[in-house]
C-alpha positions as CSV (number, residue, x, y, z in Angstrom):
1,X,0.0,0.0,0.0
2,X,1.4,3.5,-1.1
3,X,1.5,6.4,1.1
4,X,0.0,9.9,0.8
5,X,3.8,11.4,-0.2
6,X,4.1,8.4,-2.7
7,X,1.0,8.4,-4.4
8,X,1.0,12.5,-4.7
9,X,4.3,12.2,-5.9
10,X,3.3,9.5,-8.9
11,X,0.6,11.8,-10.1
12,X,2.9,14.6,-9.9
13,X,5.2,12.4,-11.9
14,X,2.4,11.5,-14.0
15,X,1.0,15.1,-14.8
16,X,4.0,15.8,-16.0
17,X,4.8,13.7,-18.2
18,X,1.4,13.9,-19.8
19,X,2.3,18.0,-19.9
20,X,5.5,17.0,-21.6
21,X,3.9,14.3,-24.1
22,X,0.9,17.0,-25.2
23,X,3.7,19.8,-25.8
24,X,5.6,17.1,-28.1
25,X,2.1,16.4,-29.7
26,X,1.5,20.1,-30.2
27,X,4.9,20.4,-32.1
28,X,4.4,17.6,-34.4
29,X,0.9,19.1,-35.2
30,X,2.9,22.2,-36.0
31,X,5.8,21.0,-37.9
32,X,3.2,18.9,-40.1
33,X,1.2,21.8,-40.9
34,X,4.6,23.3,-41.8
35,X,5.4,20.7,-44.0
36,X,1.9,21.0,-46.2
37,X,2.3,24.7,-46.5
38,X,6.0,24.3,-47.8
39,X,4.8,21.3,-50.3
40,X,1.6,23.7,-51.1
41,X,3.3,26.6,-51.9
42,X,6.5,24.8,-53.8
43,X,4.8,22.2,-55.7
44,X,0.9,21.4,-55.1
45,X,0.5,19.5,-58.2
46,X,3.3,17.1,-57.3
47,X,3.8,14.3,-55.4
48,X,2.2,14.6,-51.5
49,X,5.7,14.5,-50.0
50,X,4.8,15.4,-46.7
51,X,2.8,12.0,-45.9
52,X,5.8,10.3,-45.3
53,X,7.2,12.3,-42.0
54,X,4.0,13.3,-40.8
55,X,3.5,9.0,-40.8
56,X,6.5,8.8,-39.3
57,X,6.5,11.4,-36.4
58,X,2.7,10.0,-35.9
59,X,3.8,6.6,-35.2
60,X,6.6,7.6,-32.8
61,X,4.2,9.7,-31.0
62,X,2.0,7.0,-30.6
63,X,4.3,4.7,-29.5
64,X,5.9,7.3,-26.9
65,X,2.1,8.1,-26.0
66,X,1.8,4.2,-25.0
67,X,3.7,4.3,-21.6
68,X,2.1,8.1,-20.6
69,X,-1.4,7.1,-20.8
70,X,-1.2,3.2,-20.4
71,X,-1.4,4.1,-16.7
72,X,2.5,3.3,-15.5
73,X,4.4,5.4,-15.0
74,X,7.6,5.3,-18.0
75,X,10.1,5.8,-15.5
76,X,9.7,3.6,-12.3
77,X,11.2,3.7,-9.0
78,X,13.3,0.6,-9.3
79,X,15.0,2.4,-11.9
80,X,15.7,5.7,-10.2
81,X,16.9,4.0,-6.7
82,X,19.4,1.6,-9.8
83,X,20.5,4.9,-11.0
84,X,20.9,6.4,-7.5
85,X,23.5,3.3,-6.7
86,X,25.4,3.3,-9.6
87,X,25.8,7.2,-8.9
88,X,26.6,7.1,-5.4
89,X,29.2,4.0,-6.6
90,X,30.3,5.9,-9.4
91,X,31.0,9.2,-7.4
């Protein structure tokens, strides 16, 4: 059973990383909108370029969505306290 301290701290953990993960969204939406007006302006009879990294950054965004919203956290405690030791062994 979690504490108080613990289970504030995992929503705080998880707030922000779904904060990050919407910004990161947001500035995919952006470059690919970017993308269509360059391919719009430069050449809008010819081939539809810009489906290839808008596919692209949409399937990594999915796939770094998956950990942020499947309810677990991405980065879990068993790694931090690993990372601790090795620091604390390290330094």
């Amino acid at each position: 059973m979690s504490t108080p301290n613990e289970s504030y701290e995992l929503a705080r953990r998880r707030v922000i990383a779904k904060t990050i993960y919407k910004g990161v969204v947001g500035l995919c939406l952006l470059l690919a909108v970017l993308q269509v007006a360059i391919w719009y302006f430069t050449t809008p009879d010819g081939y539809f370029w810009p489906v290839w990294p808008i596919l692209g950054t949409l399937v990594a965004a999915v796939i770094a969505g998956i950990p942020v919203y499947a309810g677990r956290p991405a980065i879990s405690d068993r790694r931090i306290e690993a990372e601790v030791a090795r620091m604390r062994r390290d330094g």
